[in-house]
N, C-alpha and C positions, 0 to 999 in steps of 0.2 A: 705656700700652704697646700697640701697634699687631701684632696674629697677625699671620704670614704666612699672604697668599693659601693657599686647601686649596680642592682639588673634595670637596663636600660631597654625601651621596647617602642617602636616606632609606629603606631597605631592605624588601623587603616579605616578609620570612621569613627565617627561620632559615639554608636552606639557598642564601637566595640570598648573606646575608652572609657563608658558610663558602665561598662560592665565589671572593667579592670578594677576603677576607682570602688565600685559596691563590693567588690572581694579582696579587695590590700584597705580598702578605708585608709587610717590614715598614715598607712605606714608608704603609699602612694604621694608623687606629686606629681601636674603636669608639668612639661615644658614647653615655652613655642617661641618664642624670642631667646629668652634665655640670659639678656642683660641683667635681670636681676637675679633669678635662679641660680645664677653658677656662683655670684660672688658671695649669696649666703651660704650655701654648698661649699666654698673656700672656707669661709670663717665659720662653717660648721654651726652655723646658726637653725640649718635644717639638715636631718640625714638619713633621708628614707629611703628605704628597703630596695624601693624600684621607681625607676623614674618615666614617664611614659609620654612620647613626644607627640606631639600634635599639626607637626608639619607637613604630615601628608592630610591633611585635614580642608581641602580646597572650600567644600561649601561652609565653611565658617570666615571665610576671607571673601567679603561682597559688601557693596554697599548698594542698597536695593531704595528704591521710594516711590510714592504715588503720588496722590493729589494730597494728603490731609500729613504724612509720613515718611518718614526716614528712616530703613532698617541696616544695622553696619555691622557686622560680624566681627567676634571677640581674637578674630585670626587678621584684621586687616591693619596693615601695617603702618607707621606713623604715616610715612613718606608718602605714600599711596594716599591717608588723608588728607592731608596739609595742601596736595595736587587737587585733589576730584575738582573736578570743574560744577558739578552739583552741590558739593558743599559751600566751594567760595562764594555759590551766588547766593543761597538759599541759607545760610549757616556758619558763614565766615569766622566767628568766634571761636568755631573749634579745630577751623584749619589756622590761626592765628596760635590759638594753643598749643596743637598738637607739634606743628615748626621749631617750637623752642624747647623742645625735649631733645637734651644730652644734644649729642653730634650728629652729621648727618648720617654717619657708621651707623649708632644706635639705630636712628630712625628710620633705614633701610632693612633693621632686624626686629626691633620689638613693636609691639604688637595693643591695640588700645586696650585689650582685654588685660592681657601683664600689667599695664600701668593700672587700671581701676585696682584687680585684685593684689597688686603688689602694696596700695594699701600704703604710699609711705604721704603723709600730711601733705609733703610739697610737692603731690604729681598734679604735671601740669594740665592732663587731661580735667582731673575731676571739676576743679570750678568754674572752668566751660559747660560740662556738662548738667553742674549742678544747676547752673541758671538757664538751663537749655530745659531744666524738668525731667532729663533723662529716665526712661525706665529700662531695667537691667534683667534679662531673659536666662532665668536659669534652670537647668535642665539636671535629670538625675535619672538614676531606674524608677521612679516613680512618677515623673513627670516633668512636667514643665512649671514654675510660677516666676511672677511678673514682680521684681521688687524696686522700690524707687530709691534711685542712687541716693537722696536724702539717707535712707534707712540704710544704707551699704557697709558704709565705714564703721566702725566700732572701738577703733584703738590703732594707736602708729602700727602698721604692718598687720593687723587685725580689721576682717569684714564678718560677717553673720554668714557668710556661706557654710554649709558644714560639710562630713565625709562623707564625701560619694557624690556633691555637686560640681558642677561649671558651669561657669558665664556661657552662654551660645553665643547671643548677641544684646547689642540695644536698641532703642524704640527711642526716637524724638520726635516728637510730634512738630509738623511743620506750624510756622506762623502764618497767622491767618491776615493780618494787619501788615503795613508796613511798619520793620524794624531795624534794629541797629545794635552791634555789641563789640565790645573793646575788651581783651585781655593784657594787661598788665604784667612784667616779670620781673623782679629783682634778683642779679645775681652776681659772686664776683665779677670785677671789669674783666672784660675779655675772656672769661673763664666758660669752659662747658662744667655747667654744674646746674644743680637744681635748688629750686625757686630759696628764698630766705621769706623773700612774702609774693603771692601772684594774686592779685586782682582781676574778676572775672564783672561784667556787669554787662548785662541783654533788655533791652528797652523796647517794647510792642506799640503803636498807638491803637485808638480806637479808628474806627471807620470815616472817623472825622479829617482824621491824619493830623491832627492838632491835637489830641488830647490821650495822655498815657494811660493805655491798659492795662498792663504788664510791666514790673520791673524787677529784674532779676541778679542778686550782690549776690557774690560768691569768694571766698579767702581761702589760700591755703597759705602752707608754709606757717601758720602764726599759732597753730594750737594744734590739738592732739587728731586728728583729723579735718579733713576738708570741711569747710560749716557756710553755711547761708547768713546774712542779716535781712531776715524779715522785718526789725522793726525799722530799720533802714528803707529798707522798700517802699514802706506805709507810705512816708515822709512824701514820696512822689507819684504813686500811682491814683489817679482821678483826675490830677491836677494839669494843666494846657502848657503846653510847652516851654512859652516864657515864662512861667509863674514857677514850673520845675528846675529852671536853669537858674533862677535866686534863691533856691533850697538846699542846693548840691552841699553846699559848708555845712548845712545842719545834718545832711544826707549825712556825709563822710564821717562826720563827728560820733553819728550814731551809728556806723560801722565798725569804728574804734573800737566801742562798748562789746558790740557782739564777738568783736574778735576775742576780744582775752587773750592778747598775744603771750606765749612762752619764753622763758630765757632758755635758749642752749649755747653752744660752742659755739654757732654761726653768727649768732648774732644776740641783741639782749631784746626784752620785752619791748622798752620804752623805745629803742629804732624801730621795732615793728608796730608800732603804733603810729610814729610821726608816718613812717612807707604807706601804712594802711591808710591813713587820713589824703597823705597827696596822692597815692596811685587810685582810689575811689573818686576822690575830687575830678582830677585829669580826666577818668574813664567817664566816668556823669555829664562832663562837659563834653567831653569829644561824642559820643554817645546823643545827649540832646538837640547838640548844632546840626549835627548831621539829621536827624530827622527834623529838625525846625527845617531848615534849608533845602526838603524835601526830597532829602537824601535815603540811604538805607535797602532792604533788601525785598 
């Protein structure tokens, strides 16, 4: 399959490509991994005028933190995450995530920012993030604003970003309590491919270290974007550890609901419903032992 012709332009900062982007609008796209960009560029799903690379773009490839925060640049690469030695200690769920994206090829080239705005239901990023609370940094010639990856998605391969934005970075806020998070993945046996259903779930206690603060479901792969079950959540958060670890079945049952799983080619509704039931259950348990047992981060 043969792209159309693009004037290609190699960008040398930040502010030069938020200028590029305010005068092509949308006849502009970035690149910076380029795993998915090229293969809709093949199938001519996207064909714009000029395409404008972001590899020389260093200060958006960092992962910075303090005492309350975690800042990760939309340039920093799977492989680079899934490693930090500050996330495995402090954030484990989302180097657990980020490891089972495609191959270790891909994950040595694309980039967290690509997978958010690429925007396809079953990236394995988002439902790590979603139960992480992430906030999403984006920047434009008019500024900067702070959008909550809840708000992000909007449609398979569709987010609320418009012309003339980019992701900079994102904002997680550290846990303050001890915690614990398990991600989930279904996909063909043996297959590099992407999720069919991925269960994400992040569990804080209070100060007691017995009793849940925080609990945070997350699904992809099962509907039309990455989605939270909050009324799943309910089911556990106030309640003491043993007493959360005899709920997980009603947990799971009412993640079911939130999902409203899809049928497509990969798989039907009704398997993604039985997956969403056991890979919520599994993560809820392995999630609450682990903090009963005084375990977690």
């Amino acid at each position: 399959m043969r792209i159309r012709p693009f004037d290609y332009w190699a960008a040398p900062g930040l502010n030069e490509v938020l200028n590029e982007l305010d005068l092509h609008g949308a006849d502009a796209k970035v690149i910076a991994g380029g795993t998915d960009l090229v293969l809709n560029l093949k199938k001519k799903n996207v064909q714009p005028r000029r395409v404008i690379s972001l590899h020389k773009l260093n200060e958006l490839d960092f992962v910075q933190s303090d005492d309350s925060r975690v800042r990760i640049g939309a340039l920093t690469k799977h492989a680079d995450l899934a490693a930090n030695p500050f996330l495995k200690r402090h954030l484990p769920i989302l180097c657990e995530a980020v490891g089972l994206i495609g191959s270790w090829q891909i994950r040595n080239v694309g980039t967290i920012g690509g997978n958010i705005c690429n925007a396809s239901p079953a990236a394995d990023s988002a439902p790590a993030l979603l139960v992480l609370n992430a906030q999403l940094i984006v920047a434009s010639k008019k500024g900067e604003k702070k959008i909550p990856i809840e708000s992000f998605f909007s449609g398979p391969g569709e987010t609320v970003l418009e012309a003339g934005q980019i992701l900079k970075e994102i904002v997680i806020e550290l846990p303050r309590q001890r915690s614990a998070g398990c991600y989930l993945k279904l996909r063909r046996r043996k297959a590099v491919d992407v999720s069919l259903v991925g269960v994400a779930f992040q569990a804080e206690t209070e100060s007691d270290g017995k009793t849940l603060a925080k609990v945070g479901i997350a699904l992809g792969g099962v509907a039309p974007t990455p989605v939270r079950a909050p009324e799943a959540e309910a089911i556990l958060v106030g309640l003491r550890l043993d007493e959360a670890i005899t709920k997980v079945s009603d947990c799971a049952k009412i993640a079911v609901k939130a999902a409203s799983p899809i049928d497509d080619v990969r798989a039907s509704a009704s398997y993604r419903r039985t997956i969403v039931d056991v890979f919520v259950h599994q993560c809820a348990q392995k999630v609450l032992r682990t903090l009963k047992n005084g375990g977690g981060n």
